[in-house]
N, C-alpha and C positions, 0 to 999 in steps of 0.2 A: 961283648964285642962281636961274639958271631952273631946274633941279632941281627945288627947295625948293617956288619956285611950282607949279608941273607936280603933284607930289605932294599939297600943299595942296589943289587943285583935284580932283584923282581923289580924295582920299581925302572931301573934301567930298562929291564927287560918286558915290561907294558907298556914303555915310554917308544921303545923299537919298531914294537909290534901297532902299534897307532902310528910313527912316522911310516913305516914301510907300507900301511893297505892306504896311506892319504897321499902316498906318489904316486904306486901302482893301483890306481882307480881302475875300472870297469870301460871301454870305449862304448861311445854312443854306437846305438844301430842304427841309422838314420833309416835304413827299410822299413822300419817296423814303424817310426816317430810318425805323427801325421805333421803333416808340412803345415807351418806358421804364414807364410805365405802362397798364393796361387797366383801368378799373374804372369805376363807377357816377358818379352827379350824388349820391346819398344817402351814398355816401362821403366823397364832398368835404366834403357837408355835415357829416359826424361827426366827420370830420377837423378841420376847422377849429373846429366848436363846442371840440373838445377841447381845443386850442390852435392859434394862427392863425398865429403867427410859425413854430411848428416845421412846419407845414402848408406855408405859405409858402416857409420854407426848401425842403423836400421839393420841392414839384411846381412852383415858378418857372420859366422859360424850359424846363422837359421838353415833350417829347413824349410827348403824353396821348392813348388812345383810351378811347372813352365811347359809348355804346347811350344812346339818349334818343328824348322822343316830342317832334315840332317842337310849340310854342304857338303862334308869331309869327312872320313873313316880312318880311324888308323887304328889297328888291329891288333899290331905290335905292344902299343902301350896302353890296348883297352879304352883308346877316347873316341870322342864324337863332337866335331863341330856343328854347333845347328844356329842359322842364319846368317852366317859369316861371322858372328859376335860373341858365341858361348863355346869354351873348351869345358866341356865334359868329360870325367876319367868315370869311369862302371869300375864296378868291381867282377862282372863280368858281362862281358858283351856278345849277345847272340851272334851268329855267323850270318842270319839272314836279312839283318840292317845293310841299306844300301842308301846312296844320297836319294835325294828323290821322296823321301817317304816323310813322313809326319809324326813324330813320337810326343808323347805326355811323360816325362821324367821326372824324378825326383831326386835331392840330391841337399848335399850342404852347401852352402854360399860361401866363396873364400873371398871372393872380391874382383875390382878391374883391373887388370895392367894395363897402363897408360902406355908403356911402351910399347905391347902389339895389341894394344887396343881394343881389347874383349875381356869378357867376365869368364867367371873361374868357379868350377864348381868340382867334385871331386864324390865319395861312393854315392856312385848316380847309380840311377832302380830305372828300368822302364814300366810307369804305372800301366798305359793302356795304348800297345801299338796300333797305329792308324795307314792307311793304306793311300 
């Protein structure tokens, strides 16, 4: 009988230890990933006018690198609009970003809101500032 117990209890207890490391997985570093796509903000945009789901499909959770001019700063929450069409969140944002200038980012894809109408991207990297 204490066998039976003994076994019950290990096997509960590797049964645990396999649920617990297959929720609490590892996060991506998207710094480190090299980006699956490279391409434009005017892309996106064609892409998605053309059709938004297979868009969607395509570029969801990838890592995307994109050439863009900053419009908007905001410091507070660490983002950057670039074009009037892309919210970028960094996971840190230098101080000497200003509108005006030209950045090469990289970053994961979350998608468009149709309701304020631009693409969403989230721990964005600056691969190579441009002046």
């Amino acid at each position: 009988m204490n066998k039976k117990i003994l076994l019950g209890i290990l096997i509960l207890l590797i049964a645990g230890i396999f649920i617990y490391r297959y929720t609490y997985q590892d996060h991506r570093n998207i710094s480190s990933e090299k980006a699956t796509y490279t391409l434009t903000i005017a892309v996106l945009e064609k892409e998605f006018a053309a059709n938004d789901s297979l868009a969607s499909a395509k570029y969801q959770d990838q890592t995307i690198a994109l050439s863009a001019q900053i419009t908007e700063v905001d410091f507070e929450n660490k983002a950057v609009i670039l074009n009037q069409k892309l919210y970028a969140v960094f996971d840190s944002l230098p101080k000497n970003i200003i509108p005006g200038k030209t950045l090469k980012i990289k970053g994961r894809f979350l998608g468009y809101d149709e309701l304020l109408e631009e693409f969403k991207m989230d721990q964005c990297t600056i691969v190579n500032p441009k002046n």
